[in-house]
C-alpha positions in Angstrom: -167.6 55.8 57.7 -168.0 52.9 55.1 -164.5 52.5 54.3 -163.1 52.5 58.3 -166.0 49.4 58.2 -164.4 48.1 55.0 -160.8 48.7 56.2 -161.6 47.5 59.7 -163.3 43.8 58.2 -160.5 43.7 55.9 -158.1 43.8 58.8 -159.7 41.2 61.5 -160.5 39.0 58.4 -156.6 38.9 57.2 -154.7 38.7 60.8 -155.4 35.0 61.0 -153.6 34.1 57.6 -151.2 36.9 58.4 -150.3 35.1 62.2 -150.4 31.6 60.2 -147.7 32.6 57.6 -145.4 33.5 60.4 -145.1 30.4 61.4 -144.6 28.7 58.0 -140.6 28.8 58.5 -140.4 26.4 61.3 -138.5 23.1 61.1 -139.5 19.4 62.2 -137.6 18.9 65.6 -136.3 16.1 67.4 -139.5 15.3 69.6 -141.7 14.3 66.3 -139.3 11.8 65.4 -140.9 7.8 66.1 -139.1 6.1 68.8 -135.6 4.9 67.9 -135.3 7.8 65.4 -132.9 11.0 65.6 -133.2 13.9 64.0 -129.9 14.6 61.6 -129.6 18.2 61.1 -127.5 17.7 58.5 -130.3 15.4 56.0 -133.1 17.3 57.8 -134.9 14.4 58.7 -135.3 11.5 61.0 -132.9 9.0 60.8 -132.6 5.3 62.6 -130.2 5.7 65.9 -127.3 2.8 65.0 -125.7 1.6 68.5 -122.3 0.1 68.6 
């Protein structure tokens, strides 16, 4: 019985870190960019929008 308590704390303790490394992969996007500022997928940052 002590080691389904063990196993069972283990397992509620870990599932937050476990749902947080999931979501390590994600990029920065176009809406965090400041205003007048694109994001360029090609230098992976946020880059100054030039008008002609």
């Amino acid at each position: 019985m002590k080691a389904i308590k063990l196993l069972a704390a283990a397992f509620f303790a870990l599932m937050p870190a476990a749902g947080f490394a999931m979501c390590s992969e994600h990029k920065e996007s176009a809406n965090v960019c400041a205003t007048g500022m694109s994001w360029d997928d090609e230098k992976q940052a946020c880059v100054e929008i030039v008008s002609s």
